[in-house]
C-alpha positions, 0 to 999 in steps of 0.5 A: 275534163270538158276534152276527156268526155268528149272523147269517151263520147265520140269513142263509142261510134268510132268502136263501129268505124264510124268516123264522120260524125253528123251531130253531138249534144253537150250534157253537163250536170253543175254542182250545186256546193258550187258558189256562183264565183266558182261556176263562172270558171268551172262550167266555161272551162268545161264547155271549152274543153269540150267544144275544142276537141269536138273541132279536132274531131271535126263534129259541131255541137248543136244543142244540149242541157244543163242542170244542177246536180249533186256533183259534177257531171259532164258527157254528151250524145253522138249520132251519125247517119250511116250507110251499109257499109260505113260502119263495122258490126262488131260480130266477125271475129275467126279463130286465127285473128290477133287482138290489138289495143291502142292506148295503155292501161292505168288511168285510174291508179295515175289519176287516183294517186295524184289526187291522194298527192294533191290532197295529202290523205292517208293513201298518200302517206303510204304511198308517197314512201313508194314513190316520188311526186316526179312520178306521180306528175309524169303518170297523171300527165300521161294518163291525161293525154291518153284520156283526151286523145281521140280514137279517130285516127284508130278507127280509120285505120280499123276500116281500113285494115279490115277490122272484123270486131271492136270495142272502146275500154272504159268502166267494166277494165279490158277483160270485161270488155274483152269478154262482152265482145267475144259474147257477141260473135257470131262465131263460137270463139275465145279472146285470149289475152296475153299483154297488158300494155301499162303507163310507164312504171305503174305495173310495178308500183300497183304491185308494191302498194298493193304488197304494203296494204294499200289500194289493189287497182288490179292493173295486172288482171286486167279488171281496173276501170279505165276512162277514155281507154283505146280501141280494142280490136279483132283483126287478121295477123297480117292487117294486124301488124300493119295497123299498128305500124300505120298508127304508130307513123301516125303518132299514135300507139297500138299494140297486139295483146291477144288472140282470137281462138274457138271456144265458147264466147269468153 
C-alpha cells in the first residue's frame, strides 16, 4: 500500500515529463479501530513501502504528518522546481496524433475480487463459480505489480519522443480521463479510443459476472476506477511506435489505444 501511494503520487509530475523530483512529503492517516499491536506493524510497513520506492525514484522524503483518521489513509506531496522546458504542458494534441497507454486496465475488479476471496462474502460466492482462486491470485499479483511500478521510465520516454499531451489513469477510468485531457487542448480535437489493454482474463470474467448478476466493473466501457494506472498519452505516429517499442526493451508495457482527430474537445 506504502509502494502504491508512492506511486500515484510521483505520477502526477511524471504526466508533465517531469522526472527529477526535488522534494516529497509522506501523509498518513492511522486508523483509530487500530490496536496499538497493530499500528506497530501496520504504520512501519507502510512507511517502508513507501520510502523504498520513493529510493527507486531516486526522490528523498524530507517531512510529513501523521494523524488519526476513521480509516487508513496514506499519499503524500511532490514538488519539483522546473525550468521552461523541463516540463510538458499538457495542451499540443493535433489531429493525426495517436493515443498510447502504458499499463493495463482492471485494477479494481482484480483487487476487488481477491478481496471477496479473502473474505469469503456473498460476491465471492457467486463469483467463485466463475472462476478459480488460481485466477484470482494471478490477477490480484498482477494488478499489484501495475500499482507499484512507477511511470518514470514512460515519462522519459515521453520527452524524449515528443509527447504533445498526458495524463495518469486513476479514479475518474480511461475516458474520463481521456476526455478531461481533450478539454484542455488548445486545439478543437476529439480523443477516440478504440483498444482497452485489460490484465489478462478479466475482460471476459467482468462480462460473465456482470451476465449472472454480479458487480458491473464496467472495464469494457472504460469508466472503472483505476488506481496507480499508466500514462496516458498524445503523440506523433511515427514517435509513437517508437515509444512503445523503447518501453517494451525497457520492460515496461505501452500500447497504442486511439486517435486524436478534429472535433469539439471530447
Amino acid at each position: 500500500m506504502g509502494k502504491i501511494a508512492c506511486a500515484n503520487v510521483l505520477s502526477d509530475l511524471y504526466a508533465m515529463g517531469v522526472t527529477d523530483v526535488d522534494n516529497m512529503l509522506l501523509l498518513l492517516g492511522v486508523a483509530k479501530e487500530l490496536s496499538a499491536v497493530q499500528r506497530k506493524v501496520v504504520v512501519p510497513l507502510l512507511m517502508a513501502g513507501f520510502r523504498d520506492l520513493a529510493a527507486e525514484a531516486g526522490v528523498t522524503i524530507n517531512g510529513g504528518q501523521t494523524v488519526v483518521n476513521p480509516w487508513m489513509t496514506v499519499g503524500g506531496v511532490a514538488t519539483s522546481i522546473c525550468k521552461e522546458g523541463e516540463f510538458i504542458i499538457p495542451d499540443k494534441a493535433s489531429p493525426g496524433d495517436v493515443i498510447v497507454l502504458t499499463k493495463p486496465l482492471g485494477i479494481q475488479a482484480a483487487v476487488n475480487l481477491n478481496q471477496w476471496m479473502q473474505l469469503d462474502n456473498a460476491s465471492w460466492q457467486l463469483a467463485k463459480t466463475l472462476t478459480t482462486p488460481e485466477f484470482v491470485a494471478k490477477g490480484y499479483q498482477d494488478a499489484t505489480t501495475s500499482m507499484i511500478t512507477l511511470n518514470l521510465t514512460a515519462a522519459r520516454l515521453m520527452k524524449k519522443h515528443n509527447g504533445h499531451a498526458a495524463t495518469d489513469v486513476t479514479g475518474f477510468g480511461i475516458l474520463g480521463h481521456a476526455r478531461n485531457l481533450a478539454e484542455f487542448q488548445n486545439e478543437d480535437v476529439e480523443f477516440v479510443i478504440h483498444t482497452l489493454p485489460i490484465l489478462a482474463g478479466f475482460a471476459e470474467f467482468t462480462r460473465k459476472l456482470a451476465d449472472a448478476g454480479g458487480r458491473n466493473f464496467k472495464i469494457t466501457s472504460g469508466t472503472a476506477a483505476e488506481t496507480s494506472g499508466g500514462l496516458l498519452i498524445a503523440m506523433g505516429a511515427e514517435n509513437a511506435t517508437r515509444f512503445v517499442e523503447e518501453m517494451r526493451g525497457e520492460g515496461g508495457v505501452a500500447w497504442v489505444i486511439g486517435d486524436v482527430v478534429e472535433g469539439k474537445k471530447s
